[in-house]
VOMIDO-250641 format. One record per residue (C-alpha): chain; x, y, z. Coordinates in pm, 1 decimal, m for minus. Layout:
<recs>
[rec A, [X, Y, Z]] ...
</recs>
This chain:
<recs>
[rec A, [m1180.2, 410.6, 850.0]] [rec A, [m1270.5, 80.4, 675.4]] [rec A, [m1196.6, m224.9, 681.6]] [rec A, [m827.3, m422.5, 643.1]] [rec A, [m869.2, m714.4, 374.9]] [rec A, [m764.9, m1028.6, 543.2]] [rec A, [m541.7, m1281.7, 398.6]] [rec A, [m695.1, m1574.9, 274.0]] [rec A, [m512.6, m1816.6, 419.9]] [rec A, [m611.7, m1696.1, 805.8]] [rec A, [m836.0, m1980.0, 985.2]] [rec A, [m1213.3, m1894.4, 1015.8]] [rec A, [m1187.1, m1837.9, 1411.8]] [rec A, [m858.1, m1605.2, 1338.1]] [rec A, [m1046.6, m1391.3, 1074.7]] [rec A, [m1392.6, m1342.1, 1258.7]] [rec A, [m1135.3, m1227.0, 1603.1]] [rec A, [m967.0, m973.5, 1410.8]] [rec A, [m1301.5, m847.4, 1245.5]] [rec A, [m1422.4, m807.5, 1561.8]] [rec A, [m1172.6, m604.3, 1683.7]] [rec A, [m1120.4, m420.0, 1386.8]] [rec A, [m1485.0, m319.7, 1413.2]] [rec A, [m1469.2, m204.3, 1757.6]] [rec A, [m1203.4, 43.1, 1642.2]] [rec A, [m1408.9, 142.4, 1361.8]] [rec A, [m1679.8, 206.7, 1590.6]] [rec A, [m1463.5, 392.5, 1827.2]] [rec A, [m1345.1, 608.8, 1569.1]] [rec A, [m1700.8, 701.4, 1396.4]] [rec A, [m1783.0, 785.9, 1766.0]] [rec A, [m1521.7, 989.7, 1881.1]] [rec A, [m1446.8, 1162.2, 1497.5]] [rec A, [m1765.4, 1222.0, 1443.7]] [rec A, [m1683.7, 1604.5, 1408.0]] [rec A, [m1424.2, 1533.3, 1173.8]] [rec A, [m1568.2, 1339.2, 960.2]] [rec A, [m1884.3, 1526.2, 912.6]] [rec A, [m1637.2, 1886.2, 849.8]] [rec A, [m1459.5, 1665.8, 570.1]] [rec A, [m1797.8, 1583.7, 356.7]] [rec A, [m1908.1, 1945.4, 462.2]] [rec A, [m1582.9, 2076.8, 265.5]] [rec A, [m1656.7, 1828.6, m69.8]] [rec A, [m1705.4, 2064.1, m348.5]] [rec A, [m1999.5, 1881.1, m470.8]] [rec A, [m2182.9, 2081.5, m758.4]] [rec A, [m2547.5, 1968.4, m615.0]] [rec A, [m2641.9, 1767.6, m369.6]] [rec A, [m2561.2, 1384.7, m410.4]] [rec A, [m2875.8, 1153.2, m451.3]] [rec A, [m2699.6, 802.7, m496.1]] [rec A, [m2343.4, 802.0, m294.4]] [rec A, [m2116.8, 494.1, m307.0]] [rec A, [m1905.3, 394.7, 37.8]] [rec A, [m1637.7, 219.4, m85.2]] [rec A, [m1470.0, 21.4, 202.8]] [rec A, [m1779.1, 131.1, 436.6]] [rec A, [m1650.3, m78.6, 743.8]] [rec A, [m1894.8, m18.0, 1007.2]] [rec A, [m2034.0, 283.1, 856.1]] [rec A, [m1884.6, 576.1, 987.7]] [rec A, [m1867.1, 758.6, 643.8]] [rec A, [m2205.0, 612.3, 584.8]] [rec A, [m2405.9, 772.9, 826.2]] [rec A, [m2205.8, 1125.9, 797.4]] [rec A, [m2306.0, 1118.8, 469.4]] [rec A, [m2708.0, 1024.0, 535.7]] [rec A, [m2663.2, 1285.6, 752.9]] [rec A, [m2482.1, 1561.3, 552.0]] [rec A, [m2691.7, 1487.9, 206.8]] [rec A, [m3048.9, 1409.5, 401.5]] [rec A, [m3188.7, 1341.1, 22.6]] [rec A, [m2911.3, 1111.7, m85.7]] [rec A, [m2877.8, 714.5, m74.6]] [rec A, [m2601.4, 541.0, 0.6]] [rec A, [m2455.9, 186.9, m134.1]] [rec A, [m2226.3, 55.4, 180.9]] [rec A, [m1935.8, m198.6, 10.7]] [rec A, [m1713.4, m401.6, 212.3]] [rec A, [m1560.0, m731.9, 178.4]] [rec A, [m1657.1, m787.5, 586.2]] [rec A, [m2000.4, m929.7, 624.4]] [rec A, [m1989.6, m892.2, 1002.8]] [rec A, [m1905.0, m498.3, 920.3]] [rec A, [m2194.1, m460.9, 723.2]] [rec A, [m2395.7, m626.2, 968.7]] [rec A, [m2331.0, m420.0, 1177.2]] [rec A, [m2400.1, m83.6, 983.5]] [rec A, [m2713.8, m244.2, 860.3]] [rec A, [m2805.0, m292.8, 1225.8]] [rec A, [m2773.3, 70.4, 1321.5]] [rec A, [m2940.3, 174.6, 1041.8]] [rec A, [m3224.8, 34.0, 1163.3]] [rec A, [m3182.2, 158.2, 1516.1]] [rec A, [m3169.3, 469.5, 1357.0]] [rec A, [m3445.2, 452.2, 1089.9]] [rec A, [m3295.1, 493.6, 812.0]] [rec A, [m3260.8, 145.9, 645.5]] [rec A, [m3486.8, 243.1, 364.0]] [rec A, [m3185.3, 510.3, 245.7]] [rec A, [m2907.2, 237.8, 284.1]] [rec A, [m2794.2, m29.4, 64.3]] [rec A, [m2499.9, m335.4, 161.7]] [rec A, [m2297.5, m484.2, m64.5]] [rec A, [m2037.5, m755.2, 8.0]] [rec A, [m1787.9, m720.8, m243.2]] [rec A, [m1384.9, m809.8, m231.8]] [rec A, [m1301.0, m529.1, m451.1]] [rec A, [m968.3, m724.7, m560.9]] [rec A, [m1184.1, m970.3, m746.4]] [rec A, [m1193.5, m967.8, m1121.7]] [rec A, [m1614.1, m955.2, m1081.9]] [rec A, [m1664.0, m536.7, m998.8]] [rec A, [m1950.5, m509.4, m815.3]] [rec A, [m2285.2, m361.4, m1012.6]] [rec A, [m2290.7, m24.0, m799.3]] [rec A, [m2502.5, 232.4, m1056.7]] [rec A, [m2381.7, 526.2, m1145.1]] [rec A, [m2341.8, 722.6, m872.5]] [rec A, [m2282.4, 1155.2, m807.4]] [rec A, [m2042.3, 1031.4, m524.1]] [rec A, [m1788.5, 794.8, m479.0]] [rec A, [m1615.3, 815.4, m74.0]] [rec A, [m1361.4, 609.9, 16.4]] [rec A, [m1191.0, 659.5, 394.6]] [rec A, [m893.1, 494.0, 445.5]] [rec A, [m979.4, 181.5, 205.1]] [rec A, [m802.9, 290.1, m119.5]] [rec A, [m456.3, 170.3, 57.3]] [rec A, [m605.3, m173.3, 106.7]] [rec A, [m647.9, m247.2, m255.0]] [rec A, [m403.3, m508.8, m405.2]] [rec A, [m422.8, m298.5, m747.6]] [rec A, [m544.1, 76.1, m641.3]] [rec A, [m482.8, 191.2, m968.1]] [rec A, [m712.7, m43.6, m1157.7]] [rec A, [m979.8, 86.3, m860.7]] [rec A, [m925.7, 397.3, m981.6]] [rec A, [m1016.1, 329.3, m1280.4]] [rec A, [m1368.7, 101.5, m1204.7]] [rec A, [m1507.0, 420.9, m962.4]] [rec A, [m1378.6, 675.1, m1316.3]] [rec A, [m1591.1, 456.3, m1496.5]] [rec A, [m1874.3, 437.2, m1287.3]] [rec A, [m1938.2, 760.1, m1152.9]] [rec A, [m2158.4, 999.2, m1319.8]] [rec A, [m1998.0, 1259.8, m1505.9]] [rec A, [m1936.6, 1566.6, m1306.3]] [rec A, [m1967.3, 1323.3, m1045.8]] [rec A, [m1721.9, 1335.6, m710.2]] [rec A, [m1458.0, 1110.8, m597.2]] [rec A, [m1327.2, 1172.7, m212.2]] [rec A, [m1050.7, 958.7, m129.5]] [rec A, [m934.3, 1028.8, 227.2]] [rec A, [m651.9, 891.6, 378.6]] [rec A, [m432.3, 855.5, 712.9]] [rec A, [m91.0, 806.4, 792.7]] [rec A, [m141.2, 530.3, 1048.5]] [rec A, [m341.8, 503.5, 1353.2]] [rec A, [m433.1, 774.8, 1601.8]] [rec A, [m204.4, 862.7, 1887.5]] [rec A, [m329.1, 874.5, 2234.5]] [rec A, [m16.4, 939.1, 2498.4]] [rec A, [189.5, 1206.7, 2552.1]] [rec A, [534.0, 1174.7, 2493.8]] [rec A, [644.9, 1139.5, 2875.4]] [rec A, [429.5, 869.8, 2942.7]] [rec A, [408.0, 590.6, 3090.8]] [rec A, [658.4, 730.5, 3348.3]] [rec A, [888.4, 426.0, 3366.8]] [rec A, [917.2, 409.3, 2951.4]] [rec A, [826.4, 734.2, 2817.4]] [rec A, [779.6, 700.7, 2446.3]] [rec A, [646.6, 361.8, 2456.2]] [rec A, [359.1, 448.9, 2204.3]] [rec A, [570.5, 593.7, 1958.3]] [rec A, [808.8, 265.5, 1952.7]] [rec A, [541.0, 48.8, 1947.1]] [rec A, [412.8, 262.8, 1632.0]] [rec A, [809.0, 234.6, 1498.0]] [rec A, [817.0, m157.6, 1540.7]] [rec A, [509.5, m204.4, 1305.9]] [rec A, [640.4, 28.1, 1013.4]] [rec A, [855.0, m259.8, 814.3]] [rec A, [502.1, m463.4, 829.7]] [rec A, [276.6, m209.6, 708.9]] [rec A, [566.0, m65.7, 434.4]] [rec A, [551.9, m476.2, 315.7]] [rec A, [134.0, m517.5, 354.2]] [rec A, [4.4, m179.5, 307.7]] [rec A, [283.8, m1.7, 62.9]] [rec A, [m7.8, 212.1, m43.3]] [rec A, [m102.3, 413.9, 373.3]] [rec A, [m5.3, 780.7, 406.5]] [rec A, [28.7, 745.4, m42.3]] [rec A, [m32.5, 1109.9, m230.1]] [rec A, [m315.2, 996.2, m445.3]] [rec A, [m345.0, 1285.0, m615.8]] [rec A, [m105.3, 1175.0, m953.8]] [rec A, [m290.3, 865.8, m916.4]] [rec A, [m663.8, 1027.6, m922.2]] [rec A, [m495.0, 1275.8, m1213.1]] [rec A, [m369.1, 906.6, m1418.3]] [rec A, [m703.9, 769.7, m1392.7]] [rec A, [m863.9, 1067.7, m1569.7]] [rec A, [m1029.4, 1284.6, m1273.9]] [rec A, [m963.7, 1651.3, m1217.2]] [rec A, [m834.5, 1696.2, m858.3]] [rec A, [m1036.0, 1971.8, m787.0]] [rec A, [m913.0, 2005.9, m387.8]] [rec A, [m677.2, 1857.9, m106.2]] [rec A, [m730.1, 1939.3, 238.1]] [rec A, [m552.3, 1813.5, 539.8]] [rec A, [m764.6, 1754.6, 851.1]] [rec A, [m585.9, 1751.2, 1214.4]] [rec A, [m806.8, 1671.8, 1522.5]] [rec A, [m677.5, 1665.8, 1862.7]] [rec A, [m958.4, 1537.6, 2146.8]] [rec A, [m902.5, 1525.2, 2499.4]] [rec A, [m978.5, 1216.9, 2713.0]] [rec A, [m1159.5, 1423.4, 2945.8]] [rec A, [m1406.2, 1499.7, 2700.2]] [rec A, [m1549.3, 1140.0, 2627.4]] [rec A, [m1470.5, 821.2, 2778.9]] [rec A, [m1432.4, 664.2, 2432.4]] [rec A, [m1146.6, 812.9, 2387.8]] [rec A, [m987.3, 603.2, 2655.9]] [rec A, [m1154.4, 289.4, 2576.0]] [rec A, [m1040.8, 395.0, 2151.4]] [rec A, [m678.8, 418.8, 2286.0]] [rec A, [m716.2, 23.4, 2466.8]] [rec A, [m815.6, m111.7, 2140.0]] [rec A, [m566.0, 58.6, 1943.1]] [rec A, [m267.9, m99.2, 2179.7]] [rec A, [m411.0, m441.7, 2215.2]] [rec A, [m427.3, m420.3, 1815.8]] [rec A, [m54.5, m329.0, 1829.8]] [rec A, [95.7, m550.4, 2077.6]] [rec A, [m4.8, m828.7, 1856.9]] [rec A, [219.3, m677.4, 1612.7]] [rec A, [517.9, m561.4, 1870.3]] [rec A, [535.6, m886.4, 2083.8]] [rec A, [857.1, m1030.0, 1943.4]] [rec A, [1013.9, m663.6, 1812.2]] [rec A, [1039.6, m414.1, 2145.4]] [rec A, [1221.9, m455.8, 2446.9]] [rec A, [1085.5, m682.1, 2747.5]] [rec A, [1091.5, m364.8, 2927.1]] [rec A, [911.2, m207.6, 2666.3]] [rec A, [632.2, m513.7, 2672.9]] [rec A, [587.0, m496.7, 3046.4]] [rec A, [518.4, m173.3, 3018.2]] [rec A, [298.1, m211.9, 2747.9]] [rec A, [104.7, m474.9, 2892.4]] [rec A, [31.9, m233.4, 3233.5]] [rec A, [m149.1, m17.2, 3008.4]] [rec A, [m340.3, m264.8, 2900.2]] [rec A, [m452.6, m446.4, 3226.8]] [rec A, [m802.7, m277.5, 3239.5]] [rec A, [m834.8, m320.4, 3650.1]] [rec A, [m435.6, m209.2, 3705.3]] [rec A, [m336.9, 64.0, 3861.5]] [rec A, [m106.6, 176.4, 3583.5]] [rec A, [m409.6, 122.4, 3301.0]] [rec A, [m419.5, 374.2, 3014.4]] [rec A, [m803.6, 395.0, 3109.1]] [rec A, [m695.0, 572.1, 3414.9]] [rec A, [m466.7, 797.5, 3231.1]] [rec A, [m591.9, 1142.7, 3276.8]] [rec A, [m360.8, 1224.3, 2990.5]] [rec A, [m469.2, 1090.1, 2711.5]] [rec A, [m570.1, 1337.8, 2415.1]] [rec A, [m600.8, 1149.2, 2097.7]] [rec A, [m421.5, 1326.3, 1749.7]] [rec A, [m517.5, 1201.4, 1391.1]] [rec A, [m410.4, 1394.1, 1063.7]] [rec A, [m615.8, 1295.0, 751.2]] [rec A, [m612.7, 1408.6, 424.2]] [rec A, [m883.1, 1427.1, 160.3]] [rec A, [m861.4, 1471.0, m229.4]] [rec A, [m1155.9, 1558.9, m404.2]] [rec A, [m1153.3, 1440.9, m768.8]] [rec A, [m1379.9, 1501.1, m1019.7]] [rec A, [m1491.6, 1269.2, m1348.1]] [rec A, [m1529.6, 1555.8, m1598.9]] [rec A, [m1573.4, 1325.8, m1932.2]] 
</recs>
C-alpha cells in the first residue's frame, strides 16, 4: 500500500496525524502481507533480473523491501510525496543493512517537475496509481522512463482489508461492512480511480500487458497478533469517516470495538481473520 496524497489545504498538525496513522497501517500491512506481497513480485514475468527498480508511491516500504529481498542484486529508488514515510523506510533500512541498496526520493508526483528517477528495468507501484490526480499522464512519465523491455507492475485493491465476520459484533452484526458502505460516495468523489481496470490504460500508454493476476489472502487472527492490532487501525481510520453517516446504534457499537481495555474490544475478538483481494498487471515497454 502507499501513501494517500493529502489535500493541501489540511493544517500542518492535521496532515502529520493522518501520516502517522496512515503509516501505522502501512506498516501493519507490510507485516502481516508479507507472504503476499513477496508471491506477487515472485509471479512478475521479468525477462532478467532487475538491477535498478523504481517504488512509485513506496509509503513505508513494504514493496521496497520485498523487492531487495526478491531481486538480492537490484537497487531500489523509494518515491513518495510523505517525508515522514520515507523516514521511516530509510530507518529500517538501516536496521536492516541495507541502506547502501536503497535510494528516497520525495516527490508529489502531481507536480509538473517529474522527478529524475534513471531508467529503470522495473517500475512497481502498489496501490498508488489511484492516488494520482492525472494517472494517465503517470502512465505515460514511467513509459518514458523505463528501459525498454523494461516492467511495469501496477497492483491495485478494491478498498481496505476486512477483518470481522459477518455476525459480529453480536448486538450489530454487519457493522464492518456498513461502515465500509458509508465511505463509498467519499472515495467514488476523492479516489474515482480504487478498484480501476488499468489494463486499457497501461495498453493507451503504449505497454504490452503481458499478465493480470488476482491475489486473495485470508489470515487468521490467531496466527499473529498484528492482525488484531491491523484491524484497530483500520476502524479508527474509518470512524473518522462514518461519524455523522451510520446509525447511533451503529457508532456505539463501533466505538466498543475500539475501546482497547473493553470487554467488547475487537483485540479480544477471537474471530477476526483478515481478507484482501489485489490485483496486479504486468506491463511491458516494448519500444
Amino acid at each position: 500500500m502507499a501513501h494517500t496524497h493529502s489535500s493541501r489545504t489540511h493544517h500542518a498538525t492535521t496532515h502529520v496525524a493522518d501520516s502517522t496513522g496512515q503509516a501505522e497501517i502501512l506498516d501493519l500491512d507490510a507485516e502481516v502481507l508479507a507472504e503476499s506481497t513477496a508471491a506477487i513480485a515472485a509471479w512478475l514475468p521479468v525477462q532478467a533480473a532487475p538491477r535498478s527498480i523504481v517504488d512509485l508511491g513506496s509509503g513505508t516500504g513494504a514493496g521496497t523491501f520485498t523487492l531487495l529481498s526478491h531481486f538480492p542484486d537490484a537497487h531500489v529508488t523509494a518515491v513518495d510525496s510523505s517525508v515522514e514515510h520515507l523516514r521511516r523506510l530509510h530507518n529500517k533500512a538501516c536496521a536492516t543493512g541495507v541502506l547502501e541498496r536503497v535510494n528516497t526520493v520525495a516527490a508529489d508526483l502531481d507536480a509538473a517537475d517529474w522527478p529524475d528517477l534513471g531508467a529503470p528495468d522495473l517500475v512497481w507501484a502498489s496501490a498508488s496509481m489511484h492516488h494520482m490526480a492525472d494517472p494517465v499522464r503517470v502512465l505515460g512519465k514511467v513509459h518514458d522512463a523505463l528501459e525498454p523491455g523494461g516492467l511495469f507492475a501496477v497492483v491495485e485493491l478494491a478498498g481496505l482489508p476486512r477483518f470481522l465476520p459477518e455476525t459480529a459484533p453480536a448486538e450489530r452484526p454487519g457493522l464492518e461492512e456498513r461502515c465500509h458502505a458509508a465511505t463509498a460516495h467519499f472515495h467514488a468523489e476523492h479516489v474515482p480511480h480504487r478498484g480501476a481496470d488499468w489494463g486499457p490504460m497501461l495498453t493507451s500508454a503504449g505497454f504490452t500487458v503481458e499478465g493480470v493476476r488476482t491475489f486473495t489472502a485470508t489470515i487468521e487472527g490467531s496466527r499473529t497478533p498484528a492482525v488484531g492490532r491491523y484491524a484497530l487501525a483500520v476502524l479508527q481510520r474509518l470512524r473518522h469517516g462514518v461519524a455523522g453517516t451510520i446509525s447511533a446504534e451503529d457508532l456505539t457499537a463501533l466505538d466498543r470495538l475500539l475501546e482497547t481495555d473493553g470487554p467488547h474490544s475487537i483485540l479480544r475478538h477471537g474471530d477476526l481473520a483478515l481478507r484482501t483481494e489485489r490485483t496486479v498487471w504486468a506491463a511491458r515497454r516494448t519500444s
